[in-house]
TORBA-213904 format. One line per field, with one value per residue (C-alpha): residue number from 1; x, z, y. Coordinates in nm, 4 decimals, decimal comma, m for minus. Last residue first. Layout:
! residues N
num: (NUM | ...)
c1: (X | ...)
c3: (Z | ...)
c2: (Y | ...)
END
This chain:
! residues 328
num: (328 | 327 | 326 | 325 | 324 | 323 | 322 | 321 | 320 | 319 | 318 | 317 | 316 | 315 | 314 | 313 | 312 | 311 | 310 | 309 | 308 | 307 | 306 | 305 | 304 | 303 | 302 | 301 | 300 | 299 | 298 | 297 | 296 | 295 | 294 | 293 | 292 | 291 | 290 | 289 | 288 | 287 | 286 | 285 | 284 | 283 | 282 | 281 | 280 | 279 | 278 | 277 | 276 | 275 | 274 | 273 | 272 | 271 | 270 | 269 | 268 | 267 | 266 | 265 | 264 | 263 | 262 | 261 | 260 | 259 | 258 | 257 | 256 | 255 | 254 | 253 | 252 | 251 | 250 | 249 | 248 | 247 | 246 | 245 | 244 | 243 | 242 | 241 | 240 | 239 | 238 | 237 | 236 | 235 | 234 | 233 | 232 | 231 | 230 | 229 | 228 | 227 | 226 | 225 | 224 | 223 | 222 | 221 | 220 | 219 | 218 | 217 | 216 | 215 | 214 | 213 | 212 | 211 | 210 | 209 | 208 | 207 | 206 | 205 | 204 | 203 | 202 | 201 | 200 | 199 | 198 | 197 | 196 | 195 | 194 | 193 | 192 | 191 | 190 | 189 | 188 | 187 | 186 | 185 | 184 | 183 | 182 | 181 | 180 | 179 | 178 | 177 | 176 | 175 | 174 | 173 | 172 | 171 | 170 | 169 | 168 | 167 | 166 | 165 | 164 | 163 | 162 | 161 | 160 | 159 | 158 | 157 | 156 | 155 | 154 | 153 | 152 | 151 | 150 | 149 | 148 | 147 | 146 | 145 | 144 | 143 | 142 | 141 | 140 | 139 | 138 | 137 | 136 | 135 | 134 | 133 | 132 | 131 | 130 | 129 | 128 | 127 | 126 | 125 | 124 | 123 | 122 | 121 | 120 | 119 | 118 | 117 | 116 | 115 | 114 | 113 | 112 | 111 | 110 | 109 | 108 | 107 | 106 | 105 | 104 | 103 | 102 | 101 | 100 | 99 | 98 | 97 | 96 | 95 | 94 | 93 | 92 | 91 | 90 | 89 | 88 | 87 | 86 | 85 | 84 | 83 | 82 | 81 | 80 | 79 | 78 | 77 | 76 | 75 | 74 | 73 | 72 | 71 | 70 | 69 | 68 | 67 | 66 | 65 | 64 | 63 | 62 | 61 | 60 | 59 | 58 | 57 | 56 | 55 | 54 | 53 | 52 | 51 | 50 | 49 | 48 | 47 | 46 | 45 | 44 | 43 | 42 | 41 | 40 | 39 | 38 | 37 | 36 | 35 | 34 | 33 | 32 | 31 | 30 | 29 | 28 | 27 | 26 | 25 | 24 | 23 | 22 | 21 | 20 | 19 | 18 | 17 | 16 | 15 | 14 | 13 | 12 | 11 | 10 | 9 | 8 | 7 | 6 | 5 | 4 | 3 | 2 | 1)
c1: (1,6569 | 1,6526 | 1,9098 | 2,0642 | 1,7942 | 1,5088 | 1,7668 | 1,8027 | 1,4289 | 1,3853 | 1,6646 | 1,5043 | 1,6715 | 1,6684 | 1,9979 | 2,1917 | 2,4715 | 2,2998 | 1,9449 | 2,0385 | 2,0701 | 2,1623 | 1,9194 | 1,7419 | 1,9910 | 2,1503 | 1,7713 | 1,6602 | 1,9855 | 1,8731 | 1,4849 | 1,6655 | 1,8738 | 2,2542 | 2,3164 | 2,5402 | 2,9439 | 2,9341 | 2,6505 | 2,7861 | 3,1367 | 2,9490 | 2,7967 | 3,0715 | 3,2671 | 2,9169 | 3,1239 | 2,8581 | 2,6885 | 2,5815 | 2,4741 | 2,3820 | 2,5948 | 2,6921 | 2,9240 | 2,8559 | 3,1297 | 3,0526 | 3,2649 | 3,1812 | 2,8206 | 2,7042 | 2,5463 | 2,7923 | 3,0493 | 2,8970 | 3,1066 | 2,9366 | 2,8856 | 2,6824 | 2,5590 | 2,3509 | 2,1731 | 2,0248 | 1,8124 | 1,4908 | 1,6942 | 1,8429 | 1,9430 | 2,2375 | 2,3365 | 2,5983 | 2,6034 | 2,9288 | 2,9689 | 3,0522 | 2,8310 | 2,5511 | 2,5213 | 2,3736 | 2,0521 | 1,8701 | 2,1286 | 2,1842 | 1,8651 | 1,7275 | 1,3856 | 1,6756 | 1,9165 | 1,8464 | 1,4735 | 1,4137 | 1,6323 | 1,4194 | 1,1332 | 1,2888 | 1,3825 | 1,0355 | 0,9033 | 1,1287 | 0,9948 | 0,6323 | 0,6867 | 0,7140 | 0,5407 | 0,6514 | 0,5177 | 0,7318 | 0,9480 | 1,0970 | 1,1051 | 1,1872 | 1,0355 | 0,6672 | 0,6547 | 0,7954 | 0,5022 | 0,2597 | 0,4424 | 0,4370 | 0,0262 | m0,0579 | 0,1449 | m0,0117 | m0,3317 | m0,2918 | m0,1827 | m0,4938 | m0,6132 | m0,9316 | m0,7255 | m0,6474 | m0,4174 | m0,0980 | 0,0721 | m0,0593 | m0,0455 | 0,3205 | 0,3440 | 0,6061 | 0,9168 | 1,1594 | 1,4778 | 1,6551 | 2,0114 | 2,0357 | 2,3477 | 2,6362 | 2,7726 | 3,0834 | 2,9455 | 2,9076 | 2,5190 | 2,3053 | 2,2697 | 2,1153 | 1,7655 | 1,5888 | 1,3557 | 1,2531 | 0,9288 | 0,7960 | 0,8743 | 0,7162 | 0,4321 | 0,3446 | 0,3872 | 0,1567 | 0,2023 | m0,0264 | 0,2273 | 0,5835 | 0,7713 | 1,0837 | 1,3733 | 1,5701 | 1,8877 | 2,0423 | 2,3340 | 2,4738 | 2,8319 | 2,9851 | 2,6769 | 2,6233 | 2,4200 | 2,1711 | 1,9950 | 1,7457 | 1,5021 | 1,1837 | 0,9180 | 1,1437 | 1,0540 | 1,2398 | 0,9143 | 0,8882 | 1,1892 | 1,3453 | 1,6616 | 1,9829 | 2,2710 | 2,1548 | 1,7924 | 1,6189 | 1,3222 | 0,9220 | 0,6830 | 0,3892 | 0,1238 | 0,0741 | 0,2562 | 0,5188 | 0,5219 | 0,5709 | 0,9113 | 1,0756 | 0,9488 | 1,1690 | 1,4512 | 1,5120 | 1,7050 | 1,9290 | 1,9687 | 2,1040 | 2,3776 | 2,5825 | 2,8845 | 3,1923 | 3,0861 | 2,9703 | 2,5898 | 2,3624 | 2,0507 | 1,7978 | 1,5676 | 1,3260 | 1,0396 | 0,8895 | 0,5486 | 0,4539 | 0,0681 | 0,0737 | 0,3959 | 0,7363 | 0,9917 | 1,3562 | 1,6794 | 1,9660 | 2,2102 | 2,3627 | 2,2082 | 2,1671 | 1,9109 | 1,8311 | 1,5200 | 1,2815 | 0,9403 | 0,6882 | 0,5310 | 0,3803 | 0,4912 | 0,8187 | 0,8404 | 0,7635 | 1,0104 | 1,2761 | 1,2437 | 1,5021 | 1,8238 | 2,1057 | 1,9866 | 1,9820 | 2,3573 | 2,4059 | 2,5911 | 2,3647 | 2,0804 | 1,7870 | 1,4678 | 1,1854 | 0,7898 | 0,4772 | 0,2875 | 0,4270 | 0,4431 | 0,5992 | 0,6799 | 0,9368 | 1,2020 | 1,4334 | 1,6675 | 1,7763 | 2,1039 | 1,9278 | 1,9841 | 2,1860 | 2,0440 | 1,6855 | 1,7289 | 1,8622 | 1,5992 | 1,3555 | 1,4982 | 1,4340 | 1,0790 | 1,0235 | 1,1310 | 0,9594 | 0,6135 | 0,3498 | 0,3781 | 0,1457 | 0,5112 | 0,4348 | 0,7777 | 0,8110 | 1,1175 | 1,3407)
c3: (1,3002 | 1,6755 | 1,8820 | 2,1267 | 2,1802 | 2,2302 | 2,5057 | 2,6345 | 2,6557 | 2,8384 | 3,0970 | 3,1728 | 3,1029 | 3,3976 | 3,5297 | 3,3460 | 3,5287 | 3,8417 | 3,6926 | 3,5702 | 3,9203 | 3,7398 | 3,7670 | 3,4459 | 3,2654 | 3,0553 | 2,9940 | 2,8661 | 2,6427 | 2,5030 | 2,4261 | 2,2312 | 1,9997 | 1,9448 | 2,1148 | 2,4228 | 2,4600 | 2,5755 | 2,7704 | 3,0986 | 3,0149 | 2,8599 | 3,2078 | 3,3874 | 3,1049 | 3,2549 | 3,5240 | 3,8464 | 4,0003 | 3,6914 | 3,5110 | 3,0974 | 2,9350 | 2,6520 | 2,5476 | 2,5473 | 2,4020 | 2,3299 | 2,1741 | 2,0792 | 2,0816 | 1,9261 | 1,5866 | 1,4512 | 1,4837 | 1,6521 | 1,7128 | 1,9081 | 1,9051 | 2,2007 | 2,2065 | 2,4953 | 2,5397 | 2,8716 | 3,1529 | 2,9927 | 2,6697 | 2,3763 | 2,1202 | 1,9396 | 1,7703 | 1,6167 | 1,4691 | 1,3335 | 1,1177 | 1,1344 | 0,8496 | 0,9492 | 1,0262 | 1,3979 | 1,2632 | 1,0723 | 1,1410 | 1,4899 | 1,5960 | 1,4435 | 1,2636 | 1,0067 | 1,1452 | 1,4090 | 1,4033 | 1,0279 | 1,0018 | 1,1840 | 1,0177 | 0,6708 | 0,8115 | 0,9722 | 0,6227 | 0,4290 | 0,6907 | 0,6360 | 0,2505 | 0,0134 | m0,3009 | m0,6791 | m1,0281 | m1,3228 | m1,6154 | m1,8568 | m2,1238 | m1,9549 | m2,1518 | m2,1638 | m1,7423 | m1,7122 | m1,9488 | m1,7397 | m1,3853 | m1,5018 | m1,5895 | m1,2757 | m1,0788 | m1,2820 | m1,2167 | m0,8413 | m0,8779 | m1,0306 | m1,4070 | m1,4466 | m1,5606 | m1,8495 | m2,0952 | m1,8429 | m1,7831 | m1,4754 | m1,3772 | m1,3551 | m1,0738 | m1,1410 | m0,9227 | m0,9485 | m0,8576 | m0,5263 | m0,5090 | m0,2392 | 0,0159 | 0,0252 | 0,3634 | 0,4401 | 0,7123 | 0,8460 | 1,0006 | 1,1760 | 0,7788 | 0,6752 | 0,8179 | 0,6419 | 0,3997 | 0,2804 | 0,4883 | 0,3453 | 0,0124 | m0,0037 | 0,2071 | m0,0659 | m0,3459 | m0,2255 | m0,4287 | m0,7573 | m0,9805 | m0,8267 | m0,9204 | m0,6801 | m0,7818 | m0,7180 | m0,8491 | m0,6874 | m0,8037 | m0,6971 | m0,7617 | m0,3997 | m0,3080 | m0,4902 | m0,4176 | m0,6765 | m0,6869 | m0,8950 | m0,8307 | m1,0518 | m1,1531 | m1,2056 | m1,4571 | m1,7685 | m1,9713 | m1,8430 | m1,5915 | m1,5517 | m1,2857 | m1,2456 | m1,3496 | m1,5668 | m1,7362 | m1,8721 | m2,0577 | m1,9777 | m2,3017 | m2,0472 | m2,3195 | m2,1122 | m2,3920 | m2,2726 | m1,8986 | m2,0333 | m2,2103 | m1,9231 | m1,7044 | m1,9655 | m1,9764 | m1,6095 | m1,5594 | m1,8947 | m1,8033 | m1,5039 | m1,6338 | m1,3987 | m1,2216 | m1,1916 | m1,4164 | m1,2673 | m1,2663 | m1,0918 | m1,1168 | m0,8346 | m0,9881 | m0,7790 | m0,8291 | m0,5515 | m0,5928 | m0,4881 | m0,4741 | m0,1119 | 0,0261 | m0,0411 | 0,0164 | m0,1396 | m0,0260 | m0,2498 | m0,3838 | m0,2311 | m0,1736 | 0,1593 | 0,2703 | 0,6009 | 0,7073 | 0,8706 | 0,9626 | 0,9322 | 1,2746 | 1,1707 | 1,4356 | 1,4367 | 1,0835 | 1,0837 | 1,4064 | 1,2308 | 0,8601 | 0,6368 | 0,4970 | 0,7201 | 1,0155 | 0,8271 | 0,7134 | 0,3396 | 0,2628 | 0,2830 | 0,0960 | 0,3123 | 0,2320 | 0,4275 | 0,4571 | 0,4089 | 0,3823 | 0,1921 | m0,1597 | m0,3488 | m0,6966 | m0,7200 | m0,9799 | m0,9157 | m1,0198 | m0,8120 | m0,6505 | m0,3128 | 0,0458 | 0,0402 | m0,2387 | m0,1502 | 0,1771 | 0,1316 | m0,0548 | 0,2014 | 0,4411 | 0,2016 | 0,2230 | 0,5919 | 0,6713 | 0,3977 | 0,5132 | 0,2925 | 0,2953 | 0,0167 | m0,1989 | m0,5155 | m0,6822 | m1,0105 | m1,0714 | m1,3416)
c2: (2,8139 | 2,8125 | 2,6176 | 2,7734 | 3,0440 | 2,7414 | 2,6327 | 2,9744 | 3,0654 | 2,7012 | 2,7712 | 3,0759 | 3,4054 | 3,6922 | 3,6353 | 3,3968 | 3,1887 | 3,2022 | 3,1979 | 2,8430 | 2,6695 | 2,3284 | 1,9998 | 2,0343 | 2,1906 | 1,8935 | 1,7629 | 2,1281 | 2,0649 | 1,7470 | 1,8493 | 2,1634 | 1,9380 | 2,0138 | 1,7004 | 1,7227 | 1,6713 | 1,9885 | 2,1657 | 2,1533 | 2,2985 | 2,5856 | 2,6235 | 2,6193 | 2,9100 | 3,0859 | 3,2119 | 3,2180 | 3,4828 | 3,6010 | 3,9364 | 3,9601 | 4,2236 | 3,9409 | 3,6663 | 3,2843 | 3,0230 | 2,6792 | 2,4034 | 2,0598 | 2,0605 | 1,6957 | 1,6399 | 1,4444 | 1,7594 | 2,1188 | 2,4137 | 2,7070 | 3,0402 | 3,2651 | 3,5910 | 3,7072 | 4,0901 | 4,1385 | 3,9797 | 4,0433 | 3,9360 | 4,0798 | 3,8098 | 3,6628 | 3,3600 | 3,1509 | 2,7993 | 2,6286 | 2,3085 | 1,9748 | 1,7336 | 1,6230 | 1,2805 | 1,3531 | 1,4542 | 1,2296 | 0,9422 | 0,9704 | 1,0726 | 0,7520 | 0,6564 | 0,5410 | 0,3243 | 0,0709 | 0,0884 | 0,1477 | m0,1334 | m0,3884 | m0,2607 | m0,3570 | m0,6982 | m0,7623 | m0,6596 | m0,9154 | m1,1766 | m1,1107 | m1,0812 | m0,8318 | m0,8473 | m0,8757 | m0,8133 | m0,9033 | m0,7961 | m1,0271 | m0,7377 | m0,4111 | m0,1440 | m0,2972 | m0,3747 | m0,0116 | 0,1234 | m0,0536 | 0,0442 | 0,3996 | 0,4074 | 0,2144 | 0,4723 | 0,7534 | 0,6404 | 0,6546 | 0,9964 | 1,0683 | 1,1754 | 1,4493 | 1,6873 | 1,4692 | 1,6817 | 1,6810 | 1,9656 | 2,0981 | 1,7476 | 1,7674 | 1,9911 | 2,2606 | 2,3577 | 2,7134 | 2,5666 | 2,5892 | 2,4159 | 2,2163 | 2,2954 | 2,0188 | 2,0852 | 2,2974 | 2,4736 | 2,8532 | 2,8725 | 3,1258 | 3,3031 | 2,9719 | 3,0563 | 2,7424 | 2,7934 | 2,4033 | 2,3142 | 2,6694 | 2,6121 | 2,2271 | 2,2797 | 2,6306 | 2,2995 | 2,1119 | 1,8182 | 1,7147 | 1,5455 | 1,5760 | 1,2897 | 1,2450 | 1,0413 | 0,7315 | 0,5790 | 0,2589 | 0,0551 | m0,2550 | m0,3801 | m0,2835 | m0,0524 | 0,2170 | 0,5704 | 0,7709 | 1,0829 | 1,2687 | 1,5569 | 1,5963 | 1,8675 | 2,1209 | 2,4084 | 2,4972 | 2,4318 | 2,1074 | 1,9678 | 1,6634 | 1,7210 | 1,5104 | 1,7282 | 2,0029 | 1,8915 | 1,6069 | 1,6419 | 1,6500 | 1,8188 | 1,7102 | 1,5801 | 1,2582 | 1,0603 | 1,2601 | 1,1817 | 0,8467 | 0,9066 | 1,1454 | 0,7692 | 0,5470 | 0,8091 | 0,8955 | 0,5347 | 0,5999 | 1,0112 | 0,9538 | 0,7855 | 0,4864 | 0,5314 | 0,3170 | 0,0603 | m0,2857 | m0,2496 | m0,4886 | m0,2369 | m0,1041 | 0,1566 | 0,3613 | 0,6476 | 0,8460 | 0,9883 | 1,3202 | 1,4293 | 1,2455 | 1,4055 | 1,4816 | 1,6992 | 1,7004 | 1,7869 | 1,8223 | 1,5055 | 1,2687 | 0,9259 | 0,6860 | 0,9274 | 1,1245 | 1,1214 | 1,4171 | 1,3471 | 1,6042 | 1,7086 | 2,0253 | 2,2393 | 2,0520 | 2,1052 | 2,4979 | 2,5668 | 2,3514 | 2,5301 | 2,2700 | 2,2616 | 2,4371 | 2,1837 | 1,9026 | 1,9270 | 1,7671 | 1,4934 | 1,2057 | 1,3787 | 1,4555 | 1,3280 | 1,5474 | 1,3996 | 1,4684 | 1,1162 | 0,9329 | 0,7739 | 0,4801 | 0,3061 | 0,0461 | m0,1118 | m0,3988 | m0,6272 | m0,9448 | m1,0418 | m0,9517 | m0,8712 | m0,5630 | m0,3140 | m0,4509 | m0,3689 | 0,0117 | 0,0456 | m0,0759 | 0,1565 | 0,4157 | 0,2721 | 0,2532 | 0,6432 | 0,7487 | 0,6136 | 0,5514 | 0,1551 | m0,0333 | m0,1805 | m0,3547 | m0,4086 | m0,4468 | m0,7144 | m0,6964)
END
């Protein structure tokens, strides 16, 4: 097995680099990582129903969609991200034989760590780890999160989306009560940087034939080149959620608005506003206008940028409405 040594601390670049190692090698691997704070989506799930928009666009935290199912997880510095890559040819693999060598380290840290449920490790009942894993043809990949010093207050307020504007059939995450691990841990004094040299050691003593790797110029080139196409991407992020069905309503200057509409891949399929607003114009136009867009504020501004928007609704700016359309 190879250890990977991998310096980048964005999650955007390493999942890509997961999903690089899964399709351009034969080889074995197993990497450490951190980011800066940062939302994983699991493939399945709608991003919209999942996280607080108005708190993660105020604090600019990057939001990627993974190749794995599974909930939603946040991470950031006090996190740290574990990965196995395995040639495996059954039709799934156990979580519990890729959790087992890191449940067995956080032990001889004092934590009493087991597995738990599904995919979770947890001590004392709480959840200091989420676990997910995806295959390609032979190849499998599990990763999970390692929370050892995060801020957890980031973590629940990143996460509390308001679901009741939503009706889907996405995979919601299930909330858990979370732990850090170092709360556990008899060295207070330990860092996150000496866990990672403390997993990779016992990894390196598990796996016999185990060594260190870096990437190259060329296999970074490729990575970048994929965060480019696929996962710094709209389309991805956003537009992979599943189809689902966001209502609203609000009293206005202009009067009270409702409006549903049907989104698929991200884009407005259907719209439908109701209300005691006044117009000079049927706002079935303006509906007509706005679908086929992305269900993103920035896109709808662009969609009304050149329309007489007080003529459909009187007393609402097109900037009010847009923020209306697509608040969380």
């Amino acid at each position: 097995m190879k250890l990977l040594l991998n310096p980048s601390h964005s999650a955007i670049f390493n999942l890509a680099l997961e999903e690089y190692l899964m399709t351009g090698f034969d080889d074995e691997f197993f990497m450490l990582w951190t980011s800066e704070p940062s939302i994983l989506i699991g493939k399945h799930q709608n991003t919209y129903t999942e996280i607080n928009i108005p708190y993660v666009a105020l604090h600019k935290i990057p939001v990627v969609r993974r190749m794995s199912g599974g909930g939603t997880v946040f991470c950031d510095p006090g996190n740290i991200n574990f990965t196995f890559i395995e040639n495996n040819l059954t039709s799934f693999a156990d979580f519990k034989k890729f959790t087992a060598p890191i449940i067995s380290y956080i032990q001889t840290l004092g934590a009493p760590a087991e597995f738990s449920g599904r995919n979770d490790l947890v001590i004392n009942d709480q959840k200091f780890s989420g676990n997910a894993q995806y295959r390609i043809k032979n190849r499998i990949l599990h990763h999970g999160t390692l929370l050892f010093d995060s801020q957890i207050g980031s973590l629940v307020n990143a996460l509390t989306p308001k679901e009741e504007k939503f009706t889907d059939k996405s995979v919601n995450s299930v909330k858990a009560r979370v732990t850090n691990i170092k709360a556990h841990i008899k060295d207070q004094d330990m860092t996150i940087d000496d866990l990672r040299k403390g997993i990779y050691a016992h990894i390196l003593e598990a796996f016999e034939g185990s060594s260190f790797m870096e990437l190259s110029k060329e296999d970074i080139a490729a990575v970048e080149a994929l965060v480019k196409s696929k996962y710094a991407t709209w389309d991805w992020n956003y537009g992979e959620s599943p189809k689902y069905d966001y209502n609203n309503i609000r009293k206005f200057k202009g009067g009270m608005v409702e409006l549903g509409l049907t989104v698929q891949k991200g884009i407005i399929r259907q719209l439908a506003i109701h209300g005691d607003y006044f117009s000079t114009k049927d706002t079935s136009e303006l509906c007509s206008k706005l679908e086929g867009i992305r269900h993103e504020k920035s896109a709808i501004l662009r969609a009304l940028e050149n329309l007489d928007f007080n003529a459909y609704l009187q007393g609402i700016s097109a900037d009010e409405f847009s923020t209306f359309m697509t608040e969380i």
